[in-house]
C-alpha positions in Angstrom: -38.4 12.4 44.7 -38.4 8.6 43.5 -35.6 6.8 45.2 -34.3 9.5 47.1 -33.4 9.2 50.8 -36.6 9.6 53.5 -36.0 12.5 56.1 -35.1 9.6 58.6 -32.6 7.9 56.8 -31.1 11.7 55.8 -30.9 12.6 59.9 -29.3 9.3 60.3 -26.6 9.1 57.4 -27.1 6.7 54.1 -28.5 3.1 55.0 -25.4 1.3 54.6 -23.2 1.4 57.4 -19.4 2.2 55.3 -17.8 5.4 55.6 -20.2 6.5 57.9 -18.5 9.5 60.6 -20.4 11.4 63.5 -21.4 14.4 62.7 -21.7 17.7 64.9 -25.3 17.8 66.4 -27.5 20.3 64.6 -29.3 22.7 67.4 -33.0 24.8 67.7 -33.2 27.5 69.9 -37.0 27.7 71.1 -38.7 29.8 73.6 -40.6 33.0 74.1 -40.1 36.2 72.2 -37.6 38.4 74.7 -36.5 35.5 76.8 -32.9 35.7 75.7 -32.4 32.8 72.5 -30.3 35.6 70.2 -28.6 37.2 73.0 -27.5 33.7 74.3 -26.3 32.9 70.6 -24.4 36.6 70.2 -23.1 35.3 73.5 -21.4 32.0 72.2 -20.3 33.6 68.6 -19.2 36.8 70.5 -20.9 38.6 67.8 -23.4 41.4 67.7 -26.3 39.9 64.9 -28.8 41.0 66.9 -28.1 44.4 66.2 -29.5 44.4 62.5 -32.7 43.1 63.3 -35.2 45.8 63.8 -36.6 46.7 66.7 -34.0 43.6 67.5 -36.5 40.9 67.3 -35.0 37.9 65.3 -37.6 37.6 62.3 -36.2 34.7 60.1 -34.3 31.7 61.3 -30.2 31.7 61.4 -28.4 29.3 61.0 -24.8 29.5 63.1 -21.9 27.1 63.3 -19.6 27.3 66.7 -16.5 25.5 67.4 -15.9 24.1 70.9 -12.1 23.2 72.2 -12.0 19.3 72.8 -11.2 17.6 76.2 -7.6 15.6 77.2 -10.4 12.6 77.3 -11.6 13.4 73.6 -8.2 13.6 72.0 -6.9 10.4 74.1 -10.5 9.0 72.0 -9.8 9.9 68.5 -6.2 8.3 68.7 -8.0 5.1 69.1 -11.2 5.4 67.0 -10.5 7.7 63.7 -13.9 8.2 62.7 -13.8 10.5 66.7 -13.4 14.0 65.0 -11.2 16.6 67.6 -13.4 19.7 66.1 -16.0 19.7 68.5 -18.6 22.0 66.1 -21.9 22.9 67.0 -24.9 24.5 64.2 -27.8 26.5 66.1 -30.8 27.4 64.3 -31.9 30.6 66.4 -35.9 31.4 65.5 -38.5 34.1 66.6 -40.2 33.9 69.2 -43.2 36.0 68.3 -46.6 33.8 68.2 -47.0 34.9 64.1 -43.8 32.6 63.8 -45.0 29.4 64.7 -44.6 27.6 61.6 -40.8 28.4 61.6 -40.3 27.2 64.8 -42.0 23.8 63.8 -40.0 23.7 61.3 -36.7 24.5 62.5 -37.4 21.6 65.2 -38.1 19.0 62.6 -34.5 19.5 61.2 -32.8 19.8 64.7 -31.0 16.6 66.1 -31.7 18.5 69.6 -33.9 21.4 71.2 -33.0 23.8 73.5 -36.2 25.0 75.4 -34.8 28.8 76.6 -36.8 29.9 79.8 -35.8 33.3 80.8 -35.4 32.7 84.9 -37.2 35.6 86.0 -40.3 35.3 83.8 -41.1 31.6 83.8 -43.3 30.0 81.7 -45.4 32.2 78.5 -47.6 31.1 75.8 -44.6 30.7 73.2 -42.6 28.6 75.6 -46.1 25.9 75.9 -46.2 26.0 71.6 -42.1 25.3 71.9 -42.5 22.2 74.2 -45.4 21.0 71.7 -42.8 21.7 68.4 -40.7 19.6 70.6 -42.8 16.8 71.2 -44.1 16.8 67.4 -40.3 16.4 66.3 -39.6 13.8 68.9 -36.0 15.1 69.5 -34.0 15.1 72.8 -33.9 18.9 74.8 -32.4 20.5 77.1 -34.0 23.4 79.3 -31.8 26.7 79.3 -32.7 28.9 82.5 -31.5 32.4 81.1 -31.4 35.7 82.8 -30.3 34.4 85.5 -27.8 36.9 87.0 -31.2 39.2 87.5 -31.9 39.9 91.0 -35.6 39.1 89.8 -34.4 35.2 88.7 -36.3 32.8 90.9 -35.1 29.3 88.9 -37.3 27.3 91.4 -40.5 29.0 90.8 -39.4 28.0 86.7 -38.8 24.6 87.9 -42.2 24.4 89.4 -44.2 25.8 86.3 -42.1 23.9 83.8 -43.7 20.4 85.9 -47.0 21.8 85.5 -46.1 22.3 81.6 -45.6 18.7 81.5 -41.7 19.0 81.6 -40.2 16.8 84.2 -36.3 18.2 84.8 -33.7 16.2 86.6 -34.4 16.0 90.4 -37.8 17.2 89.7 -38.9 13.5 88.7 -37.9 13.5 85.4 -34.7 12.8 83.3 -34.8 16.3 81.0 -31.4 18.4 81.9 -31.5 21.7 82.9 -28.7 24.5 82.9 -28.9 28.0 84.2 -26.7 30.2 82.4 -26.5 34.4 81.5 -25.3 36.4 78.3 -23.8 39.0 80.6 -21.4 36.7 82.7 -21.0 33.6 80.2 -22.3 31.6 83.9 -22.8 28.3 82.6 -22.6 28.7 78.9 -19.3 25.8 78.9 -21.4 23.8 80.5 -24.2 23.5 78.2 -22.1 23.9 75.4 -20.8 20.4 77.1 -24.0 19.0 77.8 -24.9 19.7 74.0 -22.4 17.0 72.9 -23.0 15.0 75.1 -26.2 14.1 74.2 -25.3 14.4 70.6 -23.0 11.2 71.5 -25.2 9.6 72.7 -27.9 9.9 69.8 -24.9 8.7 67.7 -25.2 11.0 65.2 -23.9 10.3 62.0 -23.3 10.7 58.3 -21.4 9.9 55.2 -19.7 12.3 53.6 -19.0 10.6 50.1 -22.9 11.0 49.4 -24.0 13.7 47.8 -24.7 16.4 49.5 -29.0 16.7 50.7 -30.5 18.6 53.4 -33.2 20.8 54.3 -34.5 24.2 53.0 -34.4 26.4 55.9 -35.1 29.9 54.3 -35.5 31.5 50.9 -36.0 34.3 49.2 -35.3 36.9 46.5 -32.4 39.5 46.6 -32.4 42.2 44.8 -28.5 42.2 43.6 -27.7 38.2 43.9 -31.1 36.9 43.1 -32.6 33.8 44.6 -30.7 33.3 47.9 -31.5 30.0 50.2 -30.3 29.1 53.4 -29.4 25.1 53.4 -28.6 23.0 56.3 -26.3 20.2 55.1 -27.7 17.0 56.9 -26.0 14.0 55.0 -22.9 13.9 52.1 -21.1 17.0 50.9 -22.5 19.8 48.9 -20.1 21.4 45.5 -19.8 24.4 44.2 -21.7 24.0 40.6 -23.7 21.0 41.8 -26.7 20.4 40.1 -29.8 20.8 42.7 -33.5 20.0 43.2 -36.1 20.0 45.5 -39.9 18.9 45.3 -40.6 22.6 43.8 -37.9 24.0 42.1 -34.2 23.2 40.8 -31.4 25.2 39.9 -27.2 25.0 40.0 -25.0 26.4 43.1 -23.6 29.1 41.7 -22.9 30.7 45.1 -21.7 28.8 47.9 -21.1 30.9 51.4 -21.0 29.3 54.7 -22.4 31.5 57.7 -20.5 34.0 57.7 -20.9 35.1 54.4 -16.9 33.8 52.9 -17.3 31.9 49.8 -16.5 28.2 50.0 -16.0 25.7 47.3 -17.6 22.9 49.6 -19.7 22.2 52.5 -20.7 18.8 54.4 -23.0 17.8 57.1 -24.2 20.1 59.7 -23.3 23.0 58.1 -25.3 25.9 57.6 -24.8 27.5 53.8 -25.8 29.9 52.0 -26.5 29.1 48.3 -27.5 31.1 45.3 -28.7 29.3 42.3 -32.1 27.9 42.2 -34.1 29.4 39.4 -37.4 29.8 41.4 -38.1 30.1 45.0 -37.9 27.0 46.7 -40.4 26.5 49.4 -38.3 26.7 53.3 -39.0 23.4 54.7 -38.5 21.2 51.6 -35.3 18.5 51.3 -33.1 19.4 48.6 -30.3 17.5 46.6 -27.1 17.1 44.9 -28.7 15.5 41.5 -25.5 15.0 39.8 -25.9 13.2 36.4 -29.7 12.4 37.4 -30.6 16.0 37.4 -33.1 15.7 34.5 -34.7 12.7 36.1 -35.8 14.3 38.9 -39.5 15.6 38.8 -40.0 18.7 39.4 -43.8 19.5 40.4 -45.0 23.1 39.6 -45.6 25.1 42.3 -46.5 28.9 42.6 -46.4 31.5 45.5 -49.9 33.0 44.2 -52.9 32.1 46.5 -57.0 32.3 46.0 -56.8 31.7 49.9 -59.6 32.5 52.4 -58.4 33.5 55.7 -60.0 34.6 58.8 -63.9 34.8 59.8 -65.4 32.4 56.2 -69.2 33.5 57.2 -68.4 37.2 57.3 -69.8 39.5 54.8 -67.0 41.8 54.7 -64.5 40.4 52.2 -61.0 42.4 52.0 -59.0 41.7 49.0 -55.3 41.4 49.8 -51.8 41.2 48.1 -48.8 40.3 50.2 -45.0 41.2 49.3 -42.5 40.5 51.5 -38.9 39.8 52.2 -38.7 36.1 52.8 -41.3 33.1 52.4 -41.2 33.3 56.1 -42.5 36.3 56.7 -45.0 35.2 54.3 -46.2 32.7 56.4 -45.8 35.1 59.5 -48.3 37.8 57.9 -50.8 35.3 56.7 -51.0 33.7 60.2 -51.3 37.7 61.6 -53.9 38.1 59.1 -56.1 35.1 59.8 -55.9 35.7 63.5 -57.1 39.7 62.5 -60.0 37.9 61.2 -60.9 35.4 63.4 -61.2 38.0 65.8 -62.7 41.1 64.4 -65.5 38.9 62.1 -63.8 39.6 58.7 -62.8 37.6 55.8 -59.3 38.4 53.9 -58.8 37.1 50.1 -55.6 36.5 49.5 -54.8 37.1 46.2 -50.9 36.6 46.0 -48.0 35.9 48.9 -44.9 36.5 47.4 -41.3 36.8 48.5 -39.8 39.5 46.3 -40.9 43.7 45.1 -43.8 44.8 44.3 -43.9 44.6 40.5 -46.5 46.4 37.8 -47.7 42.4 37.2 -48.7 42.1 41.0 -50.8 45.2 40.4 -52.7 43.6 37.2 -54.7 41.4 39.3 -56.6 43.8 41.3 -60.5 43.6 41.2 -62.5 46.3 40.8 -62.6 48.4 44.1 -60.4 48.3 47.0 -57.2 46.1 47.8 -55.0 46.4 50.8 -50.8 46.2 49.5 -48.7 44.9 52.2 -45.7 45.1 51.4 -43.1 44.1 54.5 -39.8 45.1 54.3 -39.3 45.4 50.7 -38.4 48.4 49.0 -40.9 50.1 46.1 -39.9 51.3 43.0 -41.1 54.9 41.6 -43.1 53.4 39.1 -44.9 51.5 41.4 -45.6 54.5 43.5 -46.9 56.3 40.2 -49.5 53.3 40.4 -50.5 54.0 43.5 -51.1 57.6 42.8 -53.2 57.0 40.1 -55.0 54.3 41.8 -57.4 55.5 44.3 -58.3 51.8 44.9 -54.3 50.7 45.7 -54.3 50.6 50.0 -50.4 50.6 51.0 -49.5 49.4 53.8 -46.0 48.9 54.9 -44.2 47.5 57.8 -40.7 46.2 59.2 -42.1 44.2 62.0 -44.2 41.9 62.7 -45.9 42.2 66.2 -47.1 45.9 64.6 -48.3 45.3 61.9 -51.4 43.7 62.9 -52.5 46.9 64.5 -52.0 48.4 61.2 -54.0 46.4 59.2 -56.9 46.7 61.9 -56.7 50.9 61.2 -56.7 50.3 58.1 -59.7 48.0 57.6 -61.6 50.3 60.0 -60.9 53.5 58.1 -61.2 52.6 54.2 -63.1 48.8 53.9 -65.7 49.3 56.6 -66.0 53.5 57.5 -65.0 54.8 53.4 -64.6 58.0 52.6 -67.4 59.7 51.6 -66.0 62.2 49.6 -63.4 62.4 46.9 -60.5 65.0 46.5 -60.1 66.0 42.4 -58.1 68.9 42.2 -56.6 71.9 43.7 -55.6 75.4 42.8 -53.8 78.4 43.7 -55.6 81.8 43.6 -53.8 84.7 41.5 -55.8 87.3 41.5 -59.6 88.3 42.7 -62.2 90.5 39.8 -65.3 91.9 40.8 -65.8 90.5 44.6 -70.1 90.4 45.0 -71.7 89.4 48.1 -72.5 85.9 48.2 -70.7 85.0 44.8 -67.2 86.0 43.9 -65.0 85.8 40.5 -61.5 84.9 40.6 -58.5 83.8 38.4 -56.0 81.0 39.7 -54.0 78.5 38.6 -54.2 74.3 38.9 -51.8 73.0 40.7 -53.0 69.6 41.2 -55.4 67.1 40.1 -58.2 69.1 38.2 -61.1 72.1 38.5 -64.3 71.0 37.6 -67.2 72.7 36.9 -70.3 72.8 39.4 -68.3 70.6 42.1 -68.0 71.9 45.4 -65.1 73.6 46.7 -62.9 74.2 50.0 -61.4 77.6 51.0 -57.8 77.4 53.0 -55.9 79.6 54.3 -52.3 79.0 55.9 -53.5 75.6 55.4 -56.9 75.9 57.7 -60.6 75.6 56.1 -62.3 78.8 56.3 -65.0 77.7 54.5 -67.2 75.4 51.7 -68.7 77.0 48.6 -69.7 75.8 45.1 -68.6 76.1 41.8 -71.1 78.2 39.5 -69.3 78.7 36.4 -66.0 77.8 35.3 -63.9 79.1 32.0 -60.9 78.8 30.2 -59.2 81.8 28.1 -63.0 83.7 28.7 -65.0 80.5 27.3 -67.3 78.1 29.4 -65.3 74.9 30.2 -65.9 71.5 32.2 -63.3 70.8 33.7 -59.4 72.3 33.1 -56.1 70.5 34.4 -53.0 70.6 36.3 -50.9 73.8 34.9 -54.0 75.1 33.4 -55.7 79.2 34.3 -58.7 79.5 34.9 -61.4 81.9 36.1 -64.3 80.4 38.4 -67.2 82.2 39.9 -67.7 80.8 43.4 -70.6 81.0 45.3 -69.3 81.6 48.7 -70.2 84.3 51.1 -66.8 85.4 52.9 -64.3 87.7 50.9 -61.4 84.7 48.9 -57.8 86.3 49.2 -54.6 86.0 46.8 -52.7 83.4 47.9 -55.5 80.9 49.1 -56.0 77.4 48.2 -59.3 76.2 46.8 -59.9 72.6 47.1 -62.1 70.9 44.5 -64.1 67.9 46.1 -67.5 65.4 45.4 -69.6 63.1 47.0 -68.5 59.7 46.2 -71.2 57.0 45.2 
C-alpha cells in the first residue's frame, strides 16, 4: 500500500504525537463453542442477537459497541486532562467457537487491543479454548479469563483454575499476573466488574488515536447481499471514516455509499473503535485486509487483482479418489469455515477434494460452466437458489447439491454424499415414466398396453419397473414400442404410446411403469 500506515503504527494512532486522544479498547471474545461468549454479549447489550443465528451458534464475527457510565474519579480526571473522554465505550468482536472457525478467531485476535478467554465454569478447559490461548499468544495482546456459567450448581471455578495452569495460563493468586472474573448471563454477577477491569487495562495499554487522519482499519467480514450488494463490516482503528469517502484495500476499492454503525442506523461518520457497516466496494474485499480513506490519492493506490476462484487441493494429496467441488456461500468466512471442514473430511477418510471455486454470493449459470465432465458436488451454504438454477440441476445428472445452514453438520453431509454417489454410484439410470390408460390383449408372459409419458421418456428395448400405490411389483422389458400404430424408439413426455411388455404378472389401469438402464 506504498506509504501507508503498518498495522502497528494503525493500533497505536499516527506516528506523530499531536492530536492524539485515547481511544475505547477494541475487545475479542474467544473460547469454546457453547461456553457462553454470545450469551455473555446479549447480556451486556440486553439484546436477543443470538436468536437469529441458526441452531444459535454464532457463525460470522460481530462487531458490538457498549457504553459504560463513568466513575466520580473519571469525571474529577477529564476536568483536568481533556484528551480523558467521560464516554466510557467498549467494541466486542464476538466469534464462533466451532473448530471449522479457526481462521476467524485468529483473525479477530490480531485486531483486538485485548482478549477475553471465556471458560464456561462448569466445563473447564476444551479443545477450542487451548486454539484460543494460542490465537492469543500469536497476537501478543493482554487477556483476561471470563469464568462463565457460574451460577450452575455444576460450577467448580477451582477445578478451571487448576486446568487453566496446566494450559499454560497462570491467573492471579495461582502464580501468575492474568486476571480472572467469574461472572453469569442469568444474574449479571460480575459483569460491572469485568466491564471495569476491561478499561482498566485499556488505560494502561494507553490506547490511542488521532481522529483528524483519515479514517483506516481492518476488514472484519464481507460479503454479497442480494438487495444492497457488497456489504463489509469495518472496525475503525485510527482517524475518522466519511460518508462518500473514497476506499481501498490490497484487493479491491470502492466509495462508501452506505455508512451504518452496529445497529444498523445510518451515520454520516464514524471514528476509531467503532464497528461499521459499509456498502460500496465494487468487489469483495478479502476479511482480514486494512482498508483506507484514499481521499485525493485514490487512483494512486494499487490495487492487486485478486479472485475468489480456486484450483486448490485439499485433503488426503496421494488419494486416488479426486472429488470435484464448487463452494457458494454466504460470507467469505464461511468460505474459509467449509474449506477447513472439507480438508479435515479428507485427511481423514483418504480423499482428495478439487476445489474449483469458493465464492461468497448465489449460485449463478457462470458457476455451473466450469464443471468437468462427470460428477461435482454444489455446496451451497446458506444462500438461496434461483429456478433457473434448479432447472440446471434437473437437467444435469452430474450437478450433486448439497445444502446446509450450519456448519458442524455439514461435514456429515458431505461424508453421505461422497459415500453414496463418488465412491458407491448408481448403477442404474432412471429415463422416463408413464402412466398406464388402458390394457389390449393381456398374453401370458407378454402383455400390450396404451399409456401415457408423464416424465422423462419411453424407450424402446430398455427395461421397465411395475408400481402400484407406489410399491414395485415387478421388473420386465420392453419388446416393442409404437407411436400412433408405427414402430418408434423412443417417445417423450406428453406423448401415447402403446408398448408390448414382457412381463409375466397381469399390468393394471392406473399403474406406473418406470423406464430404467444400466449405466456404463
Amino acid at each position: 500500500m506504498g506509504s501507508s500506515p503498518t498495522p502497528s503504527a494503525m493500533k497505536k494512532g499516527n506516528p506523530k504525537t499531536e492530536n492524539l486522544i485515547f481511544r475505547p479498547p477494541i475487545v475479542v471474545v474467544l473460547g469454546h463453542v457453547d461456553h457462553g461468549k454470545t450469551s455473555l454479549l446479549d447480556y451486556i447489550r440486553k439484546t436477543k442477537m443470538a436468536e437469529k443465528e441458526a441452531g444459535g451458534i454464532t457463525q460470522h464475527i460481530g462487531a458490538y459497541e457498549v457504553e459504560v457510565q463513568p466513575k466520580k474519579d473519571e469525571i474529577a480526571r477529564s476536568t483536568q486532562d481533556k484528551s480523558v473522554s467521560l464516554r466510557r465505550k467498549i467494541t466486542f468482536i464476538d466469534t464462533p467457537g466451532h473448530e471449522a472457525f479457526s481462521k476467524i478467531r485468529s483473525r479477530g485476535a490480531k485486531v483486538a487491543d485485548i482478549a477475553l478467554l471465556i471458560v464456561a465454569a462448569d466445563e473447564s478447559v476444551k479443545p477450542q479454548t487451548r486454539e484460543s490461548f494460542d490465537c492469543i499468544q500469536e497476537a501478543k495482546i493482554p487477556f483476561i479469563v471470563v469464568l462463565t456459567k457460574i451460577d450452575k450448581e455444576s460450577a467448580n471455578p477451582e477445578k478451571v483454575k487448576k486446568d487453566l495452569t496446566e494450559l499454560g495460563v497462570y491467573i492471579e493468586g495461582w502464580g501468575g499476573d492474568v486476571p480472572l472474573v467469574e461472572v453469569s448471563s442469568k444474574t449479571g454477577q460480575g459483569i460491572d466488574e469485568l466491564l471495569d477491569l476491561i478499561l482498566l487495562v485499556g488505560e494502561m495499554e494507553e490506547l490511542k488515536a488521532n481522529p483528524n487522519q483519515p479514517g483506516s482499519g481492518i476488514i472484519i467480514e464481507s460479503h454479497l447481499d442480494s438487495i444492497k450488494g457488497i456489504t463489509t463490516v469495518l472496525i475503525i482503528i485510527n482517524g475518522t471514516l466519511y460518508l462518500k469517502d473514497k476506499i481501498a484495500t490490497g484487493s479491491a476499492k470502492g466509495k462508501v455509499k452506505m455508512l451504518e454503525d452496529f445497529q444498523g442506523n445510518s451515520i454520516e461518520k464514524a471514528t476509531f473503535s467503532s464497528p461499521v457497516r459499509i456498502i460500496g466496494f465494487e468487489t469483495l474485499p478479502l476479511a482480514g485486509e486494512e482498508c483506507f480513506a484514499c481521499g485525493e490519492e485514490f487512483k494512486e493506490v494499487e490495487i492487486k487483482t485478486g479472485s475468489r476462484i480456486l484450483a486448490k487441493e485439499l485433503g488426503d494429496k496421494n488419494s486416488q479418489l479426486k472429488i470435484p467441488v464448487i463452494i457458494k456461500s454466504d460470507t467469505l468466512s464461511s468460505s474459509e469455515a467449509l474449506e477447513s471442514v472439507i480438508d479435515q473430511l479428507g485427511q481423514e477418510k483418504s480423499w482428495l477434494f478439487l476445489i474449483l471455486k469458493n465464492e461468497a454470493g448465489d449460485l449463478s449459470e457462470g458457476d455451473l460452466k466450469i464443471i468437468p465432465q462427470g460428477r461435482t458436488l454444489i455446496i451451497s451454504f446458506r444462500i438461496n437458489k434461483k429456478p433457473e438454477i434448479l432447472s440446471i440441476f434437473l437437467a444435469n445428472k452430474n450437478l450433486i447439491p448439497l445444502e446446509g445452514e450450519i456448519i458442524y453438520e455439514i461435514k456429515d453431509k458431505i461424508q453421505k454424499i461422497i459415500e453414496n454417489q463418488f465412491i458407491n454410484k448408481p448403477t442404474e439410470e432412471i429415463i422416463g415414466k408413464l402412466e398406464v390408460l388402458a390394457i389390449f390383449h393381456p398374453e401370458k408372459g407378454k402383455q400390450l398396453i396404451g399409456g401415457k409419458v408423464i416424465e422423462g421418456l419411453a424407450r424402446n428395448k430398455v427395461k421397465v419397473r411395475i408400481l402400484r400405490n407406489e410399491e414395485i411389483i415387478g421388473e420386465g422389458r420392453i419388446v416393442n414400442l409404437q407411436k400412433n400404430r408405427i414402430d418408434a424408439n423412443e417417445v417423450v413426455t406428453g406423448g401415447e404410446c402403446g408398448i408390448l411388455i414382457d412381463y409375466s404378472k397381469l399390468i393394471e389401469k392406473g399403474d406406473l411403469l418406470e423406464f430404467f438402464q444400466k449405466i456404463q
